[in-house]
mmCIF file of the N, C-alpha and C atoms, coordinates in Angstrom:
data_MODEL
# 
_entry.id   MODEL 
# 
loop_
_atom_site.group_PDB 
_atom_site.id 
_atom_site.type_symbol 
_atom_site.label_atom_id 
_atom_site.label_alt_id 
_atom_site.label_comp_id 
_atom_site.label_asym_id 
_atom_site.label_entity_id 
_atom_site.label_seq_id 
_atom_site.pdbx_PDB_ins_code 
_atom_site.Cartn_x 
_atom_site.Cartn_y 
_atom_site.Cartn_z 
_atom_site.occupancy 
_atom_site.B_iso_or_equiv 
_atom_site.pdbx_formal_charge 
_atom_site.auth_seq_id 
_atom_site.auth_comp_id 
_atom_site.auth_asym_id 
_atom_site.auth_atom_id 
_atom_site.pdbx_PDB_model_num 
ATOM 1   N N  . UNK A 1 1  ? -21.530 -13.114 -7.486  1.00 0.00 ? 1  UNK A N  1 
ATOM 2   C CA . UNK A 1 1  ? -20.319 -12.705 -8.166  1.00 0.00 ? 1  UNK A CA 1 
ATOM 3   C C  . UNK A 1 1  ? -20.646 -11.468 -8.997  1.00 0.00 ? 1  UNK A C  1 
ATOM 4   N N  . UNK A 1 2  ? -19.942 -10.489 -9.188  1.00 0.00 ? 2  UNK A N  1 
ATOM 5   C CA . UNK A 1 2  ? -20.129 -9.637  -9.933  1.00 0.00 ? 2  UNK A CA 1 
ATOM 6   C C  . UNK A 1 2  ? -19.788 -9.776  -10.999 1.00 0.00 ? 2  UNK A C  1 
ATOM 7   N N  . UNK A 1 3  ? -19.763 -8.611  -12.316 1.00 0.00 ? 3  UNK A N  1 
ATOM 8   C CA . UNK A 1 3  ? -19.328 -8.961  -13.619 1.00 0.00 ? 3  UNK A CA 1 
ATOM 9   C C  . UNK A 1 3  ? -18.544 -7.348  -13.640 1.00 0.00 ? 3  UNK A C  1 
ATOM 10  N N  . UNK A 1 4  ? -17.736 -7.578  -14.191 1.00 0.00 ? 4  UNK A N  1 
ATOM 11  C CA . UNK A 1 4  ? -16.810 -6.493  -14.277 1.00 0.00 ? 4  UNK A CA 1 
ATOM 12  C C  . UNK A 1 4  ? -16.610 -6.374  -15.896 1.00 0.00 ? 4  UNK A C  1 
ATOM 13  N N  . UNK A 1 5  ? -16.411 -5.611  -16.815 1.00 0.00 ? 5  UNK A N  1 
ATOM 14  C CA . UNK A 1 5  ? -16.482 -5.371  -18.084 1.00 0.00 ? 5  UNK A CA 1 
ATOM 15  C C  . UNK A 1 5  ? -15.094 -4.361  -18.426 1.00 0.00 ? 5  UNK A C  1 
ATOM 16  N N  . UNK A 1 6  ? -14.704 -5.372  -18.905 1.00 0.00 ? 6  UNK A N  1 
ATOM 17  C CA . UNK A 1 6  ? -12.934 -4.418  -19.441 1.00 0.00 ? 6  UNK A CA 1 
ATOM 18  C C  . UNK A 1 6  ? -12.498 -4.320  -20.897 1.00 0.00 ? 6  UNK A C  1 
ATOM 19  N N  . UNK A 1 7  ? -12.376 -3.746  -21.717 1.00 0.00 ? 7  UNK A N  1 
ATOM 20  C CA . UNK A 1 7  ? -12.179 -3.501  -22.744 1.00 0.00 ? 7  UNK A CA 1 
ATOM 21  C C  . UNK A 1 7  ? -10.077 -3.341  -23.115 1.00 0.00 ? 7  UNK A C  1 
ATOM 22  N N  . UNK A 1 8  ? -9.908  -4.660  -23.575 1.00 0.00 ? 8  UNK A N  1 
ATOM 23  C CA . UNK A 1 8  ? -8.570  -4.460  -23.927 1.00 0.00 ? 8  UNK A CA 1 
ATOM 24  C C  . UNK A 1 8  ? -8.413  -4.768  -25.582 1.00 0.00 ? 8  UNK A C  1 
ATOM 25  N N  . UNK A 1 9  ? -7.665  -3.748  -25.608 1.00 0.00 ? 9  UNK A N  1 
ATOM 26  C CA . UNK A 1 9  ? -6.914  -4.147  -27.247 1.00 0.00 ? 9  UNK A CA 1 
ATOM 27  C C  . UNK A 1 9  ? -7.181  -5.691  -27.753 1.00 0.00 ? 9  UNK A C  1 
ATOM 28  N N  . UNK A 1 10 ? -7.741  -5.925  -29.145 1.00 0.00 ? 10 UNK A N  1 
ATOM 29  C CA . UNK A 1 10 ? -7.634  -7.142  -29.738 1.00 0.00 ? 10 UNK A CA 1 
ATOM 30  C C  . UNK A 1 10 ? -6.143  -7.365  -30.156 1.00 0.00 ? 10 UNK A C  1 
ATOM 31  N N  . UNK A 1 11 ? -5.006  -6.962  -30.131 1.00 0.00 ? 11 UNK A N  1 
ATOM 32  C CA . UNK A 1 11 ? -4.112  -7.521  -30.500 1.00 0.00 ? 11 UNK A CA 1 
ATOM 33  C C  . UNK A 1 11 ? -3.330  -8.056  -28.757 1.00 0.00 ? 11 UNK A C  1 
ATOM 34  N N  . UNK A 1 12 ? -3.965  -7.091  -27.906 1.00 0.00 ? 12 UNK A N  1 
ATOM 35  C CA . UNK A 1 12 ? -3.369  -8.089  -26.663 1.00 0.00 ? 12 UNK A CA 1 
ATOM 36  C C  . UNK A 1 12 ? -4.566  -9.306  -26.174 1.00 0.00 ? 12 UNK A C  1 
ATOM 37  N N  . UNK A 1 13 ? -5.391  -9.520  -26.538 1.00 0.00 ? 13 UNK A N  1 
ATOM 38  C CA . UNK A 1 13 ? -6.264  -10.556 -26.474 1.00 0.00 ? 13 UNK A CA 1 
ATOM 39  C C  . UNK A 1 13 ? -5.587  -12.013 -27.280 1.00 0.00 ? 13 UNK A C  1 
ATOM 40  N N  . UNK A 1 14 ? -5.254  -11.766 -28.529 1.00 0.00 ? 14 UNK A N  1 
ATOM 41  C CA . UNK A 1 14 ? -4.974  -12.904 -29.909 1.00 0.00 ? 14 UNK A CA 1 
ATOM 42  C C  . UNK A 1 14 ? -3.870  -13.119 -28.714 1.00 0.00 ? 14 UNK A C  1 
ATOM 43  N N  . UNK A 1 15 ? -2.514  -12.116 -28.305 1.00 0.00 ? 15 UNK A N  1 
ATOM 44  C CA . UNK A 1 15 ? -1.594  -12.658 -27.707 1.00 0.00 ? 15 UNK A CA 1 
ATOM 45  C C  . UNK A 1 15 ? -1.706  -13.637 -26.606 1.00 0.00 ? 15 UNK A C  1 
ATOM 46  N N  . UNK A 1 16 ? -3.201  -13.429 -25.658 1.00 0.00 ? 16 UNK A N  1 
ATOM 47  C CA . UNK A 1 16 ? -3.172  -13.963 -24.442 1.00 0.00 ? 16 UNK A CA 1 
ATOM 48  C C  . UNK A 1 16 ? -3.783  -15.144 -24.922 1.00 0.00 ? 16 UNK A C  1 
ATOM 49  N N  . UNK A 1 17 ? -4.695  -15.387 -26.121 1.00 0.00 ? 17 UNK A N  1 
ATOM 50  C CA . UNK A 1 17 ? -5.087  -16.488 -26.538 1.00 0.00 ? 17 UNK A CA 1 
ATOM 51  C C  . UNK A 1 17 ? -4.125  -17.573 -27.311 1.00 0.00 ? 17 UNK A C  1 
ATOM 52  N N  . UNK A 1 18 ? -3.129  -17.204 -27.903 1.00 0.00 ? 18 UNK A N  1 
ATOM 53  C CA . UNK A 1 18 ? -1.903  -17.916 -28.319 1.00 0.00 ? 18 UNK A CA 1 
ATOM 54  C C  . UNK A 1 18 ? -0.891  -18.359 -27.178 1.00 0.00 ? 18 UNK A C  1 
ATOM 55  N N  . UNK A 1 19 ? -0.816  -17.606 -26.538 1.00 0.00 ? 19 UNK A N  1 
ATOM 56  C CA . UNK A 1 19 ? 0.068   -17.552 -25.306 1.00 0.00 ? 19 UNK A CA 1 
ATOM 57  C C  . UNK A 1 19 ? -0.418  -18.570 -23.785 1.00 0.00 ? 19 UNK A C  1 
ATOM 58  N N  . UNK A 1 20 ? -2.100  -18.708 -23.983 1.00 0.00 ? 20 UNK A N  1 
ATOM 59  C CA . UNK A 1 20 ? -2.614  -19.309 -23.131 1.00 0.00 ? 20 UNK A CA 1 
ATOM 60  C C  . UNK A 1 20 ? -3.802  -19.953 -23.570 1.00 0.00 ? 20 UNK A C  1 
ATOM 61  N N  . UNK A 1 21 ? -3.605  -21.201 -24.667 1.00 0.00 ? 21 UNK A N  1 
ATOM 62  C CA . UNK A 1 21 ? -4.774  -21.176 -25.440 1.00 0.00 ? 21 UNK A CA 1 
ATOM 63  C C  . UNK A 1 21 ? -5.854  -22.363 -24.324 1.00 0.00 ? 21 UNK A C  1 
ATOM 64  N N  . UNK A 1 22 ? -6.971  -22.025 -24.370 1.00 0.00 ? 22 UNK A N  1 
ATOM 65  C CA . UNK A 1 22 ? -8.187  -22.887 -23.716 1.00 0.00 ? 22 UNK A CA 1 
ATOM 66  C C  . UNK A 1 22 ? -7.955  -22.298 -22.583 1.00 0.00 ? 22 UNK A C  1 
ATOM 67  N N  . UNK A 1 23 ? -7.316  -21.501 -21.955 1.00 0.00 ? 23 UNK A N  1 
ATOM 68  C CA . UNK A 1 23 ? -7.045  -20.841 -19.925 1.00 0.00 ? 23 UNK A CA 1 
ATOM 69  C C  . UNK A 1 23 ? -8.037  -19.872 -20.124 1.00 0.00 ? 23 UNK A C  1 
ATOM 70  N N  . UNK A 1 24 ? -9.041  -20.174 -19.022 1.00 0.00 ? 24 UNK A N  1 
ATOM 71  C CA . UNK A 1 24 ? -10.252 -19.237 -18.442 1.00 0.00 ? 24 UNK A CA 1 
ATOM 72  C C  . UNK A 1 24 ? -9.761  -17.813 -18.363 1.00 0.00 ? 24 UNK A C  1 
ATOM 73  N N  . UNK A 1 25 ? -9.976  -16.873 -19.109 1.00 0.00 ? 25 UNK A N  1 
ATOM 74  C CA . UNK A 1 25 ? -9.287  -15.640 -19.068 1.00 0.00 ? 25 UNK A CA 1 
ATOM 75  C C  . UNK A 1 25 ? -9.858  -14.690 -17.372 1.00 0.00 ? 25 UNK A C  1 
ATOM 76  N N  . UNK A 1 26 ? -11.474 -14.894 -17.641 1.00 0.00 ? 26 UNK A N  1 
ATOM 77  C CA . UNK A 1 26 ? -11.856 -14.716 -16.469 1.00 0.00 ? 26 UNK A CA 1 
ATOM 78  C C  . UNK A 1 26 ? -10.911 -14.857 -15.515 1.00 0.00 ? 26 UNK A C  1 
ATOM 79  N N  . UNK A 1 27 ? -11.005 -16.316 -14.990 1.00 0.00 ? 27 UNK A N  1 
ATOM 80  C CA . UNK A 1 27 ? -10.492 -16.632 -13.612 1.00 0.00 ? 27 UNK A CA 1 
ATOM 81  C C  . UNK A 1 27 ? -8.498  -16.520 -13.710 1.00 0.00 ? 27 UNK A C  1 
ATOM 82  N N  . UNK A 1 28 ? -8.242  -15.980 -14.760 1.00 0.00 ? 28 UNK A N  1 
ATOM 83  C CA . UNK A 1 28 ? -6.876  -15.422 -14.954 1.00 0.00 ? 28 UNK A CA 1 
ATOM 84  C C  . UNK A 1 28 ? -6.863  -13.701 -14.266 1.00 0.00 ? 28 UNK A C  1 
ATOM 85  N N  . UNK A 1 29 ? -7.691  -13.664 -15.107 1.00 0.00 ? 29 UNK A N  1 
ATOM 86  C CA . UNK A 1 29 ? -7.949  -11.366 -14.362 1.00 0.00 ? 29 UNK A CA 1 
ATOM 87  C C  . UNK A 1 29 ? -8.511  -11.880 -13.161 1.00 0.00 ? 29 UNK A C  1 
ATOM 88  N N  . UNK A 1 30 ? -9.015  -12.474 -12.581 1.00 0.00 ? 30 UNK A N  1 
ATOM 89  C CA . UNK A 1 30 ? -9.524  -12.727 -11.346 1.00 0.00 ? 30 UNK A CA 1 
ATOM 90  C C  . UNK A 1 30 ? -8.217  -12.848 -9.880  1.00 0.00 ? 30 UNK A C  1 
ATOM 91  N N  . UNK A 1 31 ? -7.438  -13.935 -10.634 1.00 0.00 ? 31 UNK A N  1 
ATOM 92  C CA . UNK A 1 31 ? -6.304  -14.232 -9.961  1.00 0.00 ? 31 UNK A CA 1 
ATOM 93  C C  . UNK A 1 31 ? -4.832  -13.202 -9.944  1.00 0.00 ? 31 UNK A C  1 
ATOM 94  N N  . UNK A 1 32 ? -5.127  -12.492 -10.858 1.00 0.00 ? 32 UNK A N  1 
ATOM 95  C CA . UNK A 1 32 ? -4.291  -11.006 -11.324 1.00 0.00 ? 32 UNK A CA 1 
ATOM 96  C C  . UNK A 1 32 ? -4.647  -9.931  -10.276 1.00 0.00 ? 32 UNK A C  1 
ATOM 97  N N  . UNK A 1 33 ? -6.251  -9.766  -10.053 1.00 0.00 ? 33 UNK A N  1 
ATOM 98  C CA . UNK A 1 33 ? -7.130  -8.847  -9.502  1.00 0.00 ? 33 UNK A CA 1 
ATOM 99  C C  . UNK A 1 33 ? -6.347  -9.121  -7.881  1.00 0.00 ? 33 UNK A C  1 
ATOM 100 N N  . UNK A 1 34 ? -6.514  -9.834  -7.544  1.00 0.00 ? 34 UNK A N  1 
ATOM 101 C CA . UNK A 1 34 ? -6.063  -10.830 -6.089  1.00 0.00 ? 34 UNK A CA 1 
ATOM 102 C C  . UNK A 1 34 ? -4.645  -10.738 -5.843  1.00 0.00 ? 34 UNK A C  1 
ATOM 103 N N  . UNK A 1 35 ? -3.686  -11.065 -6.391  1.00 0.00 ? 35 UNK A N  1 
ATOM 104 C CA . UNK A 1 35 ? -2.601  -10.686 -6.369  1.00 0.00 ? 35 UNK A CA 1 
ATOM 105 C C  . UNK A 1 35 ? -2.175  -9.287  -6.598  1.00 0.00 ? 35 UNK A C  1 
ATOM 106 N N  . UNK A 1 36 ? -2.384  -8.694  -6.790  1.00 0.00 ? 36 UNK A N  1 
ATOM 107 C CA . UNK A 1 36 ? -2.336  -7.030  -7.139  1.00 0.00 ? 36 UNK A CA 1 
ATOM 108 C C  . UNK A 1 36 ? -2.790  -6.689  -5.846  1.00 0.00 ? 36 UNK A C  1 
ATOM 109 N N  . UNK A 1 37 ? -4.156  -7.191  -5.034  1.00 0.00 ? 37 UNK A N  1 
ATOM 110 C CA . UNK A 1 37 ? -4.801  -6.281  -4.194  1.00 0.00 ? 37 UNK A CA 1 
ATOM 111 C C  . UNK A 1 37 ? -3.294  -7.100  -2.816  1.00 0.00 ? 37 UNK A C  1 
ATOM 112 N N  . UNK A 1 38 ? -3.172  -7.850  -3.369  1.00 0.00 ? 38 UNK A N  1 
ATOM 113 C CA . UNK A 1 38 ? -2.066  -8.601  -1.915  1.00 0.00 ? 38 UNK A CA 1 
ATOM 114 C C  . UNK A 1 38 ? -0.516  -7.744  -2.552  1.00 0.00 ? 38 UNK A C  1 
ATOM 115 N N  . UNK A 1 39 ? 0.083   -8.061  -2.880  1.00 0.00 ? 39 UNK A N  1 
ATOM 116 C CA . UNK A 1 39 ? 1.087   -6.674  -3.497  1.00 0.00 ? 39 UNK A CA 1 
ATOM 117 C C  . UNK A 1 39 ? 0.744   -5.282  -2.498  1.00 0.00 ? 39 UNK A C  1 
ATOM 118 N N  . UNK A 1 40 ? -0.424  -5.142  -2.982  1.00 0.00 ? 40 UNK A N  1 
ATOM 119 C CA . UNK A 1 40 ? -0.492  -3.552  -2.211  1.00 0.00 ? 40 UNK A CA 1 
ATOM 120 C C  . UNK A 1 40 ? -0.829  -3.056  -1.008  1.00 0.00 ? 40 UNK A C  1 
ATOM 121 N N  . UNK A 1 41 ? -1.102  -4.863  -0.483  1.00 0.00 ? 41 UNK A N  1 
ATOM 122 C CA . UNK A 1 41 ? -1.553  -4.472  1.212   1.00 0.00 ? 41 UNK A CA 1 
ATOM 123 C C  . UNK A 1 41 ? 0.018   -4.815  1.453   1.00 0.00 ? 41 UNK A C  1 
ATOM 124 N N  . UNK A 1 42 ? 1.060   -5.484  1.181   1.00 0.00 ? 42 UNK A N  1 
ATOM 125 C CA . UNK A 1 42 ? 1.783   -6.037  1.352   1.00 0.00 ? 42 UNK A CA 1 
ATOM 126 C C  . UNK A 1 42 ? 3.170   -4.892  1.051   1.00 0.00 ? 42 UNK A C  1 
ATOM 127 N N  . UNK A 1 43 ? 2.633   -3.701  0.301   1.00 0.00 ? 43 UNK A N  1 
ATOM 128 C CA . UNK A 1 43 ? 3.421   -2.594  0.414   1.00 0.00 ? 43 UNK A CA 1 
ATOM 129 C C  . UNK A 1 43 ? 3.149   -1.619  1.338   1.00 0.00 ? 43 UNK A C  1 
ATOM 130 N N  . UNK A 1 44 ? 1.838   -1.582  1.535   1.00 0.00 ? 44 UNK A N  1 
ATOM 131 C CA . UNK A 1 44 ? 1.588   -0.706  2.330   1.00 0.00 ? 44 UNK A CA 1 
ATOM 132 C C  . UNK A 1 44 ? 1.814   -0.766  4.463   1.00 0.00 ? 44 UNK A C  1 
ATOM 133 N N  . UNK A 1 45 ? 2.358   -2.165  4.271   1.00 0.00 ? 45 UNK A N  1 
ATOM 134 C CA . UNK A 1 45 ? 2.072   -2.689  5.594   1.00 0.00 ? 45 UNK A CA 1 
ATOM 135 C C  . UNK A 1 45 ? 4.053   -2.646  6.009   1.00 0.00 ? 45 UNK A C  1 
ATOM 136 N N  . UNK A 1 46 ? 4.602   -2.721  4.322   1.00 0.00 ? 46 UNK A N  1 
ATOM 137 C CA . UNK A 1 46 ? 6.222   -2.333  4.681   1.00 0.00 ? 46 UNK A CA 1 
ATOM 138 C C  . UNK A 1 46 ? 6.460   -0.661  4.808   1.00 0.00 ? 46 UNK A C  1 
ATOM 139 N N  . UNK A 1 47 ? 5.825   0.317   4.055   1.00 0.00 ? 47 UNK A N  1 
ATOM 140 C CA . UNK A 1 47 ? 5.311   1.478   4.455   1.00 0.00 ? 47 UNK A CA 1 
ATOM 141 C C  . UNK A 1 47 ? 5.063   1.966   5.491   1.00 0.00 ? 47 UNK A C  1 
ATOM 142 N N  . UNK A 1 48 ? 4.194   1.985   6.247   1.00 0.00 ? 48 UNK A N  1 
ATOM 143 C CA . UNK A 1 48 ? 3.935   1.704   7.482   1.00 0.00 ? 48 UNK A CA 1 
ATOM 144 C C  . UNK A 1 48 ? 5.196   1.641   8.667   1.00 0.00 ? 48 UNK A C  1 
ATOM 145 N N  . UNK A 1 49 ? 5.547   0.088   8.680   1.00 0.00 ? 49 UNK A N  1 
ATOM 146 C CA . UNK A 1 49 ? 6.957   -0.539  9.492   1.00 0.00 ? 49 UNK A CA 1 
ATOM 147 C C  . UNK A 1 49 ? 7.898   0.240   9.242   1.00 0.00 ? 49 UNK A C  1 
ATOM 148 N N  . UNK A 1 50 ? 8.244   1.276   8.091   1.00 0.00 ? 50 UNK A N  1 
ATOM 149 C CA . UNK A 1 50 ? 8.879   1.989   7.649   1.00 0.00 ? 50 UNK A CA 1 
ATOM 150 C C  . UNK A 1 50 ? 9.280   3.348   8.230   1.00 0.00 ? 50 UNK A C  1 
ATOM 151 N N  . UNK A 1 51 ? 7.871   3.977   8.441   1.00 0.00 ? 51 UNK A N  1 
ATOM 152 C CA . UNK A 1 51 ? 7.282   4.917   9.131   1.00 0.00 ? 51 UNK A CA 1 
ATOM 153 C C  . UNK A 1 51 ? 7.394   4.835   10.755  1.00 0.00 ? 51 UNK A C  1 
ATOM 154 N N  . UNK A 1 52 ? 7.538   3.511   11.005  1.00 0.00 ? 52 UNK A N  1 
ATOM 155 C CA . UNK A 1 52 ? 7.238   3.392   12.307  1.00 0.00 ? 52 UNK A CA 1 
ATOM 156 C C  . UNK A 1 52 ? 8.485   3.656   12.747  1.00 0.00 ? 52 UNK A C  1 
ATOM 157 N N  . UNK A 1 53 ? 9.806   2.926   12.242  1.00 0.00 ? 53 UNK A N  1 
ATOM 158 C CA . UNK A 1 53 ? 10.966  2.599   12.452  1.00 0.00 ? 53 UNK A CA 1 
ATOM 159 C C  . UNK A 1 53 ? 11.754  3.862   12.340  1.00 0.00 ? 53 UNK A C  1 
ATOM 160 N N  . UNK A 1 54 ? 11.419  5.227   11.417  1.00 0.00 ? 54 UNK A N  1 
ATOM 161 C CA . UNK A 1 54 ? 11.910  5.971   11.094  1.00 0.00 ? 54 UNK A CA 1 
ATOM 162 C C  . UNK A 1 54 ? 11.515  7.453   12.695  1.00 0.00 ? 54 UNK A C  1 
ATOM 163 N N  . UNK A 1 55 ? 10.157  6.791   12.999  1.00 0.00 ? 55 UNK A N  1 
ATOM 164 C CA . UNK A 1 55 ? 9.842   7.924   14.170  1.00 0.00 ? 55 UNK A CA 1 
ATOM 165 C C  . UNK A 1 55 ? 10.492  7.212   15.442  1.00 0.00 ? 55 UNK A C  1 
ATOM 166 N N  . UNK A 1 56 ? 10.469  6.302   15.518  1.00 0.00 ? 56 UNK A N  1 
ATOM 167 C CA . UNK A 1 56 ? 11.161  5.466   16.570  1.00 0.00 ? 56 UNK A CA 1 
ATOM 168 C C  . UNK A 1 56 ? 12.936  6.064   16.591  1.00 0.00 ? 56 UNK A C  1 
ATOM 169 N N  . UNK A 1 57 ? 13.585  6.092   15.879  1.00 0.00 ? 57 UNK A N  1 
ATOM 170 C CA . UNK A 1 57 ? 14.675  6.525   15.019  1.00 0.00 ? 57 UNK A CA 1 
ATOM 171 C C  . UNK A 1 57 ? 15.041  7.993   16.015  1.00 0.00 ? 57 UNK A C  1 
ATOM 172 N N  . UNK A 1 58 ? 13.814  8.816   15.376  1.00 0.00 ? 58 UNK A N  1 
ATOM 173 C CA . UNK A 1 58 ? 13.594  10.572  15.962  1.00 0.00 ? 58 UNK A CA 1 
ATOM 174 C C  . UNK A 1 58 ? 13.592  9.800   17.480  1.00 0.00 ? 58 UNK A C  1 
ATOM 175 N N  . UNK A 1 59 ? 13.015  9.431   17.774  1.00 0.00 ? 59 UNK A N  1 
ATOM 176 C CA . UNK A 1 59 ? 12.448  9.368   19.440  1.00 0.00 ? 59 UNK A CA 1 
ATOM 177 C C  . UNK A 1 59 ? 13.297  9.101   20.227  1.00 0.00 ? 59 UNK A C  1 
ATOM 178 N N  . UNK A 1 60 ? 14.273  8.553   19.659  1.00 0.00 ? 60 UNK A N  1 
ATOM 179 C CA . UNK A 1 60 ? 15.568  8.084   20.158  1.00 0.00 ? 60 UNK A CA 1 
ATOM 180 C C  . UNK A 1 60 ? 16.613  9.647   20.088  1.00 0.00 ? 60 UNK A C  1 
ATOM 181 N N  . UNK A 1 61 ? 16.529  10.151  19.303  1.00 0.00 ? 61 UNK A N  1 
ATOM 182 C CA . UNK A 1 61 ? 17.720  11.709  19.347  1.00 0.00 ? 61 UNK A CA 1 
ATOM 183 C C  . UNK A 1 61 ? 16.943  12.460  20.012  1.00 0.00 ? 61 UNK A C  1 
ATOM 184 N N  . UNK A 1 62 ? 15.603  12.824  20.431  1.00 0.00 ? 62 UNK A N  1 
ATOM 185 C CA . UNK A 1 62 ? 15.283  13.758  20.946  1.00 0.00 ? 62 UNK A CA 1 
ATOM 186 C C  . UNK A 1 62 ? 15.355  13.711  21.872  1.00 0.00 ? 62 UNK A C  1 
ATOM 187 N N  . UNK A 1 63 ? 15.736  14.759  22.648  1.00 0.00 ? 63 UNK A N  1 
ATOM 188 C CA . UNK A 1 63 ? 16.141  14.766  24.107  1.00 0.00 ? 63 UNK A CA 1 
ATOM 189 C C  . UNK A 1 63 ? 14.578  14.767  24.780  1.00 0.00 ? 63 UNK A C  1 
ATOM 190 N N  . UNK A 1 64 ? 14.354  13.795  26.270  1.00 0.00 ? 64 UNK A N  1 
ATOM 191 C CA . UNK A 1 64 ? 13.641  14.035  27.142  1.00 0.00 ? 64 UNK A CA 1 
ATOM 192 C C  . UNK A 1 64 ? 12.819  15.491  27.323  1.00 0.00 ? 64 UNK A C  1 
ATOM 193 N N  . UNK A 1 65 ? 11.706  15.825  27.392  1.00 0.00 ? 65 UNK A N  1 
ATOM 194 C CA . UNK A 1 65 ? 11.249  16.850  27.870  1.00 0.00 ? 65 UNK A CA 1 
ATOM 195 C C  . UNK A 1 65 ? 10.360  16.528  29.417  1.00 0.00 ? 65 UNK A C  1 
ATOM 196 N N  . UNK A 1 66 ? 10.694  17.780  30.096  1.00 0.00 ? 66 UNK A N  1 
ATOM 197 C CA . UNK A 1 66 ? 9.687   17.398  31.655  1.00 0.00 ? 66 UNK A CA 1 
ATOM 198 C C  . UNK A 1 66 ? 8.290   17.579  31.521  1.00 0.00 ? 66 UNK A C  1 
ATOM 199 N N  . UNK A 1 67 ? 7.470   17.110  32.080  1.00 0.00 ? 67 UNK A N  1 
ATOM 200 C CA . UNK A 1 67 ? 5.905   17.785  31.789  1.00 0.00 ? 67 UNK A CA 1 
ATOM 201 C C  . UNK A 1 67 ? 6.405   19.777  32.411  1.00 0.00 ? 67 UNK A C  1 
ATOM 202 N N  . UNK A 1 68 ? 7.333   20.192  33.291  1.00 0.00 ? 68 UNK A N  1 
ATOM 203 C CA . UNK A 1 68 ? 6.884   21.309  33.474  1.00 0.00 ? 68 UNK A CA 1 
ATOM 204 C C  . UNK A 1 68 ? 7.201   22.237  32.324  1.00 0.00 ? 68 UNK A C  1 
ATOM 205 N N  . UNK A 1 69 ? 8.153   21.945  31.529  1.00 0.00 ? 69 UNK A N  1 
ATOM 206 C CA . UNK A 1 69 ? 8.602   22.456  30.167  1.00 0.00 ? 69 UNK A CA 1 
ATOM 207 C C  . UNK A 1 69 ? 7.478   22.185  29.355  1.00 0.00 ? 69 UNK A C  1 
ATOM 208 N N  . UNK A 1 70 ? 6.680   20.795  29.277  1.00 0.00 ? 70 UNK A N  1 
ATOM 209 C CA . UNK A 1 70 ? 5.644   21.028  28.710  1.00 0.00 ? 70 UNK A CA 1 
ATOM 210 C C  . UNK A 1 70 ? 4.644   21.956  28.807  1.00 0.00 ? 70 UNK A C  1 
ATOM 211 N N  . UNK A 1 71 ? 4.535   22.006  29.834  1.00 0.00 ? 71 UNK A N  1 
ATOM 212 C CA . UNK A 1 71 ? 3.234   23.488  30.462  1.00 0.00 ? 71 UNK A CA 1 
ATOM 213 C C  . UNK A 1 71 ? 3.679   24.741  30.465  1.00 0.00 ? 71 UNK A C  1 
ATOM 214 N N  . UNK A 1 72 ? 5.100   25.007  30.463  1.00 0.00 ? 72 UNK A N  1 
ATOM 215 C CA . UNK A 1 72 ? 5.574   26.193  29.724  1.00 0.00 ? 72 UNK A CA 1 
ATOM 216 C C  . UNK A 1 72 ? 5.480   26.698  28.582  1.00 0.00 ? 72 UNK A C  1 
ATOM 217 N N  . UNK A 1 73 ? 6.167   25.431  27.689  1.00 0.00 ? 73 UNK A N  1 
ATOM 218 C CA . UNK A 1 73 ? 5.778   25.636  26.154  1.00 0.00 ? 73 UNK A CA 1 
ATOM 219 C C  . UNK A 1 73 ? 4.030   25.698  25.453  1.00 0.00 ? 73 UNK A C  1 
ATOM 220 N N  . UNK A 1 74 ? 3.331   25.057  26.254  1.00 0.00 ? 74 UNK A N  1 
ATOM 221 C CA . UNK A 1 74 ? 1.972   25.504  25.825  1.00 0.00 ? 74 UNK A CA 1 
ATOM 222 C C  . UNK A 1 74 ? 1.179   26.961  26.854  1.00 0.00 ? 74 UNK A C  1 
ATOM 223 N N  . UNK A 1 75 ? 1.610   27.433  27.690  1.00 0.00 ? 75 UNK A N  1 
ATOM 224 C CA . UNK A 1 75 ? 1.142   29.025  28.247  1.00 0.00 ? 75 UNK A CA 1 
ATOM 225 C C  . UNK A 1 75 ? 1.959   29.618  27.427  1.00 0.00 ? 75 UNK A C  1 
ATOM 226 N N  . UNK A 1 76 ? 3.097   29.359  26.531  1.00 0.00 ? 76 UNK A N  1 
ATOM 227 C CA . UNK A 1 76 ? 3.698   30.616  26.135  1.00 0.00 ? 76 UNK A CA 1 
ATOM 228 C C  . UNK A 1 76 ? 3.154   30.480  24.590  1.00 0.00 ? 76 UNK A C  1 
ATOM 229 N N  . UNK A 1 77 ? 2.356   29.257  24.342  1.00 0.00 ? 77 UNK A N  1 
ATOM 230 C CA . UNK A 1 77 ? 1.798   28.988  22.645  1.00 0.00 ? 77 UNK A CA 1 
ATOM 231 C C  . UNK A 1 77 ? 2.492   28.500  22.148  1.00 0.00 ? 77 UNK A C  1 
ATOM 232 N N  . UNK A 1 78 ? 3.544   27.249  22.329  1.00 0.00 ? 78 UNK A N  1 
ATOM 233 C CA . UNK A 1 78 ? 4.560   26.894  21.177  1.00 0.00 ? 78 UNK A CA 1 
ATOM 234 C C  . UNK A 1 78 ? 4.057   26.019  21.159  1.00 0.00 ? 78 UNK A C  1 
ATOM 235 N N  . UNK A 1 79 ? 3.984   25.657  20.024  1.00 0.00 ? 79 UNK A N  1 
ATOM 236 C CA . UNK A 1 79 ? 3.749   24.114  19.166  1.00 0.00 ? 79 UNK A CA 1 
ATOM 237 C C  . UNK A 1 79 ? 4.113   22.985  20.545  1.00 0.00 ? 79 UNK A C  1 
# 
């Protein structure tokens, strides 16, 4: 296990100790730490679906191209 060292305000400490008196503060930031890291896979994975849905979206209005238009547009240098 590692040890991680965080320095918070003593007046938000007295609060978390009144507020949660005898609760393992540790395994509280631990379970904070964990939920935070799930939150942000959990945004990033609607992000994503987001992204996906939005090019899917384009792919749908853009008209068909032929491969020979393709080989045109790259001998003449266009994107």
């Amino acid at each position: 296990m590692a040890l991680l060292q965080v320095n918070i305000p003593d007046e938000l400490k007295a609060q978390f100790e009144q507020t949660f008196p005898g609760q393992d503060i540790n395994g509280l930031i631990g379970r904070l730490m964990r939920d935070a890291l799930e939150q942000n896979n959990l945004n990033q994975r609607e992000k994503r679906s987001k992204a996906v849905e939005e090019l899917l979206a384009l792919r749908k209005e853009t008209p068909p191209v032929s491969s020979k238009e393709i080989q045109k547009a790259r001998e003449l240098g266009h994107p």
